[in-house]
C-alpha positions in Angstrom: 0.0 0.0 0.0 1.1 3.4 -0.4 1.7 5.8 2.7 -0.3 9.1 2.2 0.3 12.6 4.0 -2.0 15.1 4.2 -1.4 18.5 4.4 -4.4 20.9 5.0 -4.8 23.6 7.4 -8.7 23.8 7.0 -10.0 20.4 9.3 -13.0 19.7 7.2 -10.9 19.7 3.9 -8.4 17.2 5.3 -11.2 15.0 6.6 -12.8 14.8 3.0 -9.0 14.1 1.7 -8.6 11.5 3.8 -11.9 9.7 3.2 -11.0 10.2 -0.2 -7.8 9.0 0.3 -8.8 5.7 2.2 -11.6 4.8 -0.4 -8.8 3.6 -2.8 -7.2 0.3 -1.2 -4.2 0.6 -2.7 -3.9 3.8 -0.2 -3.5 4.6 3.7 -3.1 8.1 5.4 -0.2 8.1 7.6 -0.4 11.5 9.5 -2.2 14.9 8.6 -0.6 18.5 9.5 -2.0 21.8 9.2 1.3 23.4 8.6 3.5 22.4 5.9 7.0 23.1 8.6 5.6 20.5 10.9 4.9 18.5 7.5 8.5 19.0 6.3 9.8 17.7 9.7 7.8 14.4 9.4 9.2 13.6 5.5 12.5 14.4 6.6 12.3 11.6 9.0 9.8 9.4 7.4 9.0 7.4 4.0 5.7 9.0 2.3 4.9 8.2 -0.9 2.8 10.8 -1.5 1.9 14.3 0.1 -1.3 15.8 -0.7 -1.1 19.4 -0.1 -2.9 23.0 0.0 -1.1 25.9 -1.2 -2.6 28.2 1.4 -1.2 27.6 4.4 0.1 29.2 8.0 3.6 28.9 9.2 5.0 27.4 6.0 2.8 27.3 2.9 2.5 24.9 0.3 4.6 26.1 -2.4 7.7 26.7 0.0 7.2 23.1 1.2 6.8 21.7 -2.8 10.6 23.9 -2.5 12.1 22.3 0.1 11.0 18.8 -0.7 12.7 19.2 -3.9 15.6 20.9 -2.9 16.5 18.0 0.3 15.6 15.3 -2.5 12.8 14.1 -0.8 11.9 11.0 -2.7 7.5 11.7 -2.2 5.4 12.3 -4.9 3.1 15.5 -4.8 -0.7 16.4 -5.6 -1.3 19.9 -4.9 -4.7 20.8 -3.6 -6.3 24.2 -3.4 -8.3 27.6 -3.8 -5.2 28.9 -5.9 -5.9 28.3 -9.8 -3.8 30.9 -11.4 -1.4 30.6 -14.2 1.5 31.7 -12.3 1.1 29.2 -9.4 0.1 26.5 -11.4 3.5 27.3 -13.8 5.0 26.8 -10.4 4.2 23.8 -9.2 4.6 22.4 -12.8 8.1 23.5 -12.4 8.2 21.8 -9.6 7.2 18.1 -11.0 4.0 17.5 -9.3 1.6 14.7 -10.2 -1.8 16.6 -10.7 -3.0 19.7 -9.3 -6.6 20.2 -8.5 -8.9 22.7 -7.6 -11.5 23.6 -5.0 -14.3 22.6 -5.2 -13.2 19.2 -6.9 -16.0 16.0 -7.0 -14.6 13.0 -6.0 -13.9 11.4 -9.6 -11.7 13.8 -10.2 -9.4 13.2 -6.8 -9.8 9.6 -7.8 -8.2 10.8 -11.2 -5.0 12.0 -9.8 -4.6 8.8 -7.5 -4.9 6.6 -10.5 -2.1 9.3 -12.2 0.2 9.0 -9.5 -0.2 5.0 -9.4 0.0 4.9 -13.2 3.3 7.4 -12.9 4.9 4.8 -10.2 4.4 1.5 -11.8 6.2 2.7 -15.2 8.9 4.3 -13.0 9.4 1.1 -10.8 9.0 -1.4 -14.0 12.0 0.0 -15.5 15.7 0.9 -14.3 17.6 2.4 -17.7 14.9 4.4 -20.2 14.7 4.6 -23.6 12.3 7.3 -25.1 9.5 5.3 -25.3 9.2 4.7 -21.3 10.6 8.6 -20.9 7.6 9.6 -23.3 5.1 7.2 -21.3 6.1 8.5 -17.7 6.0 12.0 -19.1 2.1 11.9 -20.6 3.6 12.9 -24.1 1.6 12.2 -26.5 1.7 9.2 -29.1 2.7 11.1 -32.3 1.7 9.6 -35.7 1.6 6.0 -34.3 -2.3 4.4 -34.1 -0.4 0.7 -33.2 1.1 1.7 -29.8 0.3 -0.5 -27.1 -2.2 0.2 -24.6 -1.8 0.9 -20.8 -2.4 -1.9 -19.0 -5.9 -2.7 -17.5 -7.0 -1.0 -21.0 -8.7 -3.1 -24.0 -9.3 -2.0 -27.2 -12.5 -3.3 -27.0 -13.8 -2.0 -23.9 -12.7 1.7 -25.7 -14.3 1.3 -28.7 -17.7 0.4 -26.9 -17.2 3.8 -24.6 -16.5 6.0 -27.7 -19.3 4.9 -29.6 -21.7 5.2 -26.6 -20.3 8.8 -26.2 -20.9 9.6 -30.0 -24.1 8.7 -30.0 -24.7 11.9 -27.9 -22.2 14.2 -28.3 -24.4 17.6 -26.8 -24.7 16.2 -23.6 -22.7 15.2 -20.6 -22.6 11.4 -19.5 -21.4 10.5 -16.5 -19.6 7.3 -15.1 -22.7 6.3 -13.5 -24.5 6.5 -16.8 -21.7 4.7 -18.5 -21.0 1.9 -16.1 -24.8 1.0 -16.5 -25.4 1.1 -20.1 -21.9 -1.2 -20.6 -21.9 -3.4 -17.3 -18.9 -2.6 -15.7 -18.0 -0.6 -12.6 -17.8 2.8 -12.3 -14.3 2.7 -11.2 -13.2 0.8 -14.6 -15.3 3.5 -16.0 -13.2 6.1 -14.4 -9.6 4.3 -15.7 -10.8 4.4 -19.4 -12.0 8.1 -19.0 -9.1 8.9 -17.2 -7.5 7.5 -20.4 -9.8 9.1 -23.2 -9.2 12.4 -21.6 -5.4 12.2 -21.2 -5.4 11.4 -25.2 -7.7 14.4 -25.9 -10.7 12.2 -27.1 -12.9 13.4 -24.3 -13.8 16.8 -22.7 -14.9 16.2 -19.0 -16.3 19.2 -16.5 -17.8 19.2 -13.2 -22.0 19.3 -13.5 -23.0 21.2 -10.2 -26.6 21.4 -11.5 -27.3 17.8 -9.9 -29.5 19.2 -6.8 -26.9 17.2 -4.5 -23.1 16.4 -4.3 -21.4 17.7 -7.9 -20.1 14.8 -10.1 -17.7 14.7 -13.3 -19.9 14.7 -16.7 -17.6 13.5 -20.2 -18.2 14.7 -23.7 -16.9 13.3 -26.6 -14.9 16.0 -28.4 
């Protein structure tokens, strides 16, 4: 399992993190902090695989803690959480190598999006110990150029996609959600989530959060 930290000075915010966190199996929270300076203290004596943190932030904020990770080497992977969504903090944190970078208010697909991201990231880094620029291209998201016979991700089947794109073109004016999708084909919603997760990466499909639902907000997908 992978160790988790969270790093969130608002309470309610790091509960919802951490439920969200601890829905995936593959996961576990390992502490929470409210600060990132008591947060750098813990990584500097303790394995984390990946810090979950909010840019806005007392004592140390989350951009001077993305710093210092980097700068000590701190082997943990990052998803930056927050209010913050402009260009120059975003450039930032890009800079900085993080896995995903979401912003408040997020639905829960879409956390679930950058877990699968970071997972996705660590397997291809682990499976390999000298790259060629196939597996750099891979880890880095690039884009398959000119090349319709590349080999899918795995967990992916060609068939599987196919049936999700045509479903999708049948209505491309309106949003369909994973919920909607996952019924119509007879799988679960969180296979659902890895092939959108997919279609989206490759710029087949469009997705945006629907807060028009008269409840919790969820992540509709359109076909582009």
């Amino acid at each position: 399992m992978y160790k988790v930290l969270i790093v969130e000075d608002d309470p309610m915010v790091a509960m919802i993190n951490t439920h969200y966190v601890e829905q995936d199996s593959r996961f576990y929270v390992v502490q929470s902090f409210r600060n990132g300076n008591d947060a750098f203290k813990y990584l500097s004596e303790n394995q984390v695989d990946l810090a979950i943190l909010d840019v806005y932030m007392p004592v140390l904020d989350g951009l001077s803690l993305l710093k210092k990770i980097r700068t000590e080497e701190i082997n943990t992977d990052i998803i930056m959480v927050t209010a913050s969504n402009d260009k120059k903090t975003l450039d930032t944190v890009l800079n900085f190598g993080v896995i995903d970078y979401l912003v408040k208010p997020f639905v829960q697909e879409r956390f679930q999006q950058a877990l699968d991201k970071f997972v996705e990231c660590r397997v291809q880094k682990n499976n390999v110990c000298v790259l060629d620029q196939k597996k750099i291209d891979e880890i880095m998201n690039s884009e398959h150029l000119g090349n319709n016979n590349f080999e899918l991700p795995k967990g992916i089947q060609e068939k599987t996609l196919d049936k999700i794109r045509k479903y999708l073109r049948e209505d491309t004016n309106s949003g369909h959600t994973s919920e909607q999708i996952a019924a119509f084909l007879d799988i679960s919603k969180v296979t659902v989530r890895k092939y959108m997760h997919y279609l989206t990466k490759n710029g087949e499909v469009i997705e945006q959060i629907n807060y028009d639902t008269g409840g919790r907000p969820c992540m509709v997908y359109f076909m582009k």
